[in-house]
C-alpha positions in Angstrom: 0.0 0.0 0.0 1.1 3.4 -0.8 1.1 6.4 1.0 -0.9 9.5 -0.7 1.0 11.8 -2.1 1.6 15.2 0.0 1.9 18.8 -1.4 5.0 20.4 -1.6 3.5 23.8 0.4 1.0 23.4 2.6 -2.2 26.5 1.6 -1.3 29.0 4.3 -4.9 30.5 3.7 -6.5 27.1 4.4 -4.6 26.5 7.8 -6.2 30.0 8.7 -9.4 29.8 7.7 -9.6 26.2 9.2 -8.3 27.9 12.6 -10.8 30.4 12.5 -13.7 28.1 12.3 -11.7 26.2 15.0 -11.4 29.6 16.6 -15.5 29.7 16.7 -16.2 26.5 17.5 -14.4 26.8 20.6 -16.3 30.1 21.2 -19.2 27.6 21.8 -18.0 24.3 22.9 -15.1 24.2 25.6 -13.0 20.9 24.0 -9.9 20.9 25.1 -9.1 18.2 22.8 -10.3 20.7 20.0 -8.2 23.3 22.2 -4.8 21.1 21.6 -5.2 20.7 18.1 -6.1 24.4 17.8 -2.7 25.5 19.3 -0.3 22.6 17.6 -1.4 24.6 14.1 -0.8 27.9 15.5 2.2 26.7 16.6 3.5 25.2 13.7 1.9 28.0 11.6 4.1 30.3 13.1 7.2 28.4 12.9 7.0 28.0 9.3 6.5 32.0 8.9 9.3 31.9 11.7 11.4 29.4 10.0 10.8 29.2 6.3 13.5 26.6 5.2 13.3 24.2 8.2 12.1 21.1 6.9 8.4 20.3 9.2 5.9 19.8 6.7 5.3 16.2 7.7 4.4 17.3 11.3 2.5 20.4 10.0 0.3 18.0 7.9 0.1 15.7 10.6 -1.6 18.7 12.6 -3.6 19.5 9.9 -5.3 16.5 9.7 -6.0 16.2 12.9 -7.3 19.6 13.3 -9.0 18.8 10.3 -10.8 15.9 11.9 -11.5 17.6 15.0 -13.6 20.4 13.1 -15.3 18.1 10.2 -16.6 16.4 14.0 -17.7 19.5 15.7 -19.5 20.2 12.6 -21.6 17.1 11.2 -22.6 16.6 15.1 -24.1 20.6 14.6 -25.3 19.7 11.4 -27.2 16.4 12.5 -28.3 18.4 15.7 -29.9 21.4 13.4 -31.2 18.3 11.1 -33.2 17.0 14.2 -34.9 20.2 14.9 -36.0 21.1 11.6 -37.4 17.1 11.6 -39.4 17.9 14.6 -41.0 21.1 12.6 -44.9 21.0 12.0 
C-alpha cells in the first residue's frame, strides 16, 4: 500500500481559515481536545513563517489533519443536531 502523495506547500490560507472556524467552535464548545489541536497549528503556523527553510511539513500536515478531523466532527454533530430540529417542525 502506498502512501498519498503530499503537497509540496502546505495552503497557508486554508490552515487560517480552518483555525478560525476552530477559533469559533471553541467560542461555543469548551473541548480541550479541539483546544490542543487548535494551538499545535498555530504553533506550527508560526514556525513556518518563523522558519521558512526548516524542513516540518510532515508534522505540520500531521496537525492539519488532525485539526481537520476535529472540526469536520464538531460540525456534522451541529449539522445532525440542526437536522433534528428542523425534523421535529410542524
Amino acid at each position: 500500500m502506498t502512501a498519498a502523495p503530499t503537497p509540496s506547500r502546505i495552503d497557508l490560507s486554508y490552515v487560517s481559515e480552518l483555525l478560525e472556524v476552530a477559533f469559533s467552535i471553541l467560542q461555543r464548545h469548551h473541548d480541550r481536545d479541539l483546544a490542543k489541536k487548535t494551538i499545535a497549528m498555530q504553533k506550527y503556523l508560526e514556525m513556518s513563517k518563523k522558519y521558512p527553510k526548516r524542513e516540518s511539513r510532515e508534522a505540520m500536515n500531521r496537525a492539519l489533519r488532525d485539526l481537520t478531523a476535529a472540526v469536520h466532527i464538531h460540525l456534522n454533530s451541529e449539522l445532525e443536531a440542526v437536522a433534528q430540529l428542523l425534523g421535529r417542525l410542524p
